[in-house]
VEXDREN-2710 file (C-alpha; in Angstrom, 1 decimal):
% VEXDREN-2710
k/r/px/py/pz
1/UNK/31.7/-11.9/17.8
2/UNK/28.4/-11.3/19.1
3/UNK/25.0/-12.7/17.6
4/UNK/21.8/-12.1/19.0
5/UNK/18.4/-11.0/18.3
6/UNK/16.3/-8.5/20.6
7/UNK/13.2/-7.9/20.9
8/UNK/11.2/-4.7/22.3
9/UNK/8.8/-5.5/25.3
10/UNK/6.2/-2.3/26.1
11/UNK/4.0/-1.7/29.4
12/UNK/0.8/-1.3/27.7
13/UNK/-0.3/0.7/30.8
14/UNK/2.5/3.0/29.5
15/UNK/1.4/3.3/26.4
16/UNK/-2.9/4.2/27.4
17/UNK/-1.3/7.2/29.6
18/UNK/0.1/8.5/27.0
19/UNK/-3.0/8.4/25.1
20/UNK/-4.6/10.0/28.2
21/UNK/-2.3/12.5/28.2
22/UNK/-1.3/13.2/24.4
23/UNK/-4.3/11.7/22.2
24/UNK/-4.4/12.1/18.8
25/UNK/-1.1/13.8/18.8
26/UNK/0.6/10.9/19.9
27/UNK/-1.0/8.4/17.5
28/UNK/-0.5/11.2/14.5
29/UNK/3.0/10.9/15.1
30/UNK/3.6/7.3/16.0
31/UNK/1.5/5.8/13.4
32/UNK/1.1/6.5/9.4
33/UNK/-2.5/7.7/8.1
34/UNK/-2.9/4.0/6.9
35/UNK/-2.1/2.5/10.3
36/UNK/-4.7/4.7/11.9
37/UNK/-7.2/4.6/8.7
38/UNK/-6.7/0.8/9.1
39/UNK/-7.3/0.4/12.9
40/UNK/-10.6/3.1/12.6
41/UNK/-12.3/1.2/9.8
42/UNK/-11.8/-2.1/10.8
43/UNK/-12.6/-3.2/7.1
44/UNK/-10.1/-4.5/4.4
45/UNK/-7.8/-1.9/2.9
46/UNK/-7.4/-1.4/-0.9
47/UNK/-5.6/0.8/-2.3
48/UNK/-5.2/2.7/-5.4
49/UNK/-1.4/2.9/-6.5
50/UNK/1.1/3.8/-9.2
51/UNK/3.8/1.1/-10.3
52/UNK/6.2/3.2/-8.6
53/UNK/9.2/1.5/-6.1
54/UNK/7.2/3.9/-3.2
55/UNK/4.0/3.1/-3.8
56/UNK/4.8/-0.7/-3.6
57/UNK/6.8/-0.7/-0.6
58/UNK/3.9/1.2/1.1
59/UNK/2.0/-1.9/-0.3
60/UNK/3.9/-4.2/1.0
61/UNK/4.6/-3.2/4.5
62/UNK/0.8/-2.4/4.7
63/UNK/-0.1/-6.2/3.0
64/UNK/-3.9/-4.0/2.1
65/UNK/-6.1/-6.6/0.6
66/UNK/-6.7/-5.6/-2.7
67/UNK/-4.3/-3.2/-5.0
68/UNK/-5.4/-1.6/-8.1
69/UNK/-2.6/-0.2/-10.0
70/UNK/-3.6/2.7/-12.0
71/UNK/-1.4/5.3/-14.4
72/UNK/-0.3/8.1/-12.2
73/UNK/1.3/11.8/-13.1
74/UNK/2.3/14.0/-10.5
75/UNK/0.6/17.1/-12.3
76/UNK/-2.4/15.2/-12.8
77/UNK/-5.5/15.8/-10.5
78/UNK/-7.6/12.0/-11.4
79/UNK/-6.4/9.3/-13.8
80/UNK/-7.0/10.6/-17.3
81/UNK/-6.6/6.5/-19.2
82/UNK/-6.0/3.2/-18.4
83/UNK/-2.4/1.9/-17.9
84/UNK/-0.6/0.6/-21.3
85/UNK/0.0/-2.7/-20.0
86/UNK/1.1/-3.7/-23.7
87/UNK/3.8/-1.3/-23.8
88/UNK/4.2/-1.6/-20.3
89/UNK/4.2/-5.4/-19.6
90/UNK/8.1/-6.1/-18.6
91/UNK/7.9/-2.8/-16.1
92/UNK/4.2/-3.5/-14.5
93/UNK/4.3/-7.6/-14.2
94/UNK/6.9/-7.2/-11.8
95/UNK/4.7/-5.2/-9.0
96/UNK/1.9/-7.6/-9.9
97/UNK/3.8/-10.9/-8.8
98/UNK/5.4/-9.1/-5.5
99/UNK/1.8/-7.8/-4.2
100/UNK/0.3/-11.2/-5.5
101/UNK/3.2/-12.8/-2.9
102/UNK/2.4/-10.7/-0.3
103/UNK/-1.1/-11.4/-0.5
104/UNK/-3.0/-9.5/-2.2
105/UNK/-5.6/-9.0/-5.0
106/UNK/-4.6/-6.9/-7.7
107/UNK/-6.6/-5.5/-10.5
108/UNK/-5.1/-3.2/-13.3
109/UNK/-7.1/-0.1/-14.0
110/UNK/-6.8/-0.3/-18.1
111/UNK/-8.3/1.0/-21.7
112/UNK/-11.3/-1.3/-22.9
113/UNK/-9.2/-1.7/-26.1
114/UNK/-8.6/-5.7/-26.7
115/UNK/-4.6/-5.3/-27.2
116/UNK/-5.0/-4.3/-23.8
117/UNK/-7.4/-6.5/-22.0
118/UNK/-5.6/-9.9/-24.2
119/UNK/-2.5/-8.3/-22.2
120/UNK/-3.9/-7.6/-18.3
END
């Protein structure tokens, strides 16, 4: 049996003629629109996110600082509520903890209703 580990060296002079030559092209299809949006803005990333299993590996491979988790519906053009966090608990705490892990802030977009806030 063989074990071993590799790892992927690159001629960075390789990779600045391709810019030359290929531009945005290139980067548009080597890198995700958060990988360039990250790398142009030099800021911290948040991001705005359903509790969905795509949305938090997104999250996670991108470790953005902050994550605000908001209700989401495919048909639905901007949030129309808060997230039920009270019916909800067992299904969002979950995301909370593994983005808390990774590293980052998380806020809960939620109803000013007490049940709801006690719960958050």
């Amino acid at each position: 049996m063989i074990i071993g580990m590799g790892n992927d060296l690159i001629d960075i002079r390789r990779v600045a003629k391709v810019l030359e030559r290929h531009g945005e092209r290139f980067t548009t299809r080597v890198f995700t629109d958060i990988e360039r949006l990250s790398a142009e803005i030099g800021l911290p990333l948040n991001l705005e996110m359903a509790a969905t299993e795509e949305m938090l590996e997104i999250a996670l491979r991108h470790k953005p600082h902050a994550c605000c988790l908001v209700p989401e519906k495919r048909e639905e053009r901007t949030t129309e509520g808060g997230l039920d966090v009270a019916a909800g608990h067992n299904t969002i705490a979950p995301y909370v903890r593994q983005l808390r892990e990774a590293g980052s802030r998380v806020s809960l977009f939620i109803e000013p209703d007490p049940v709801q806030i006690a719960v958050a």
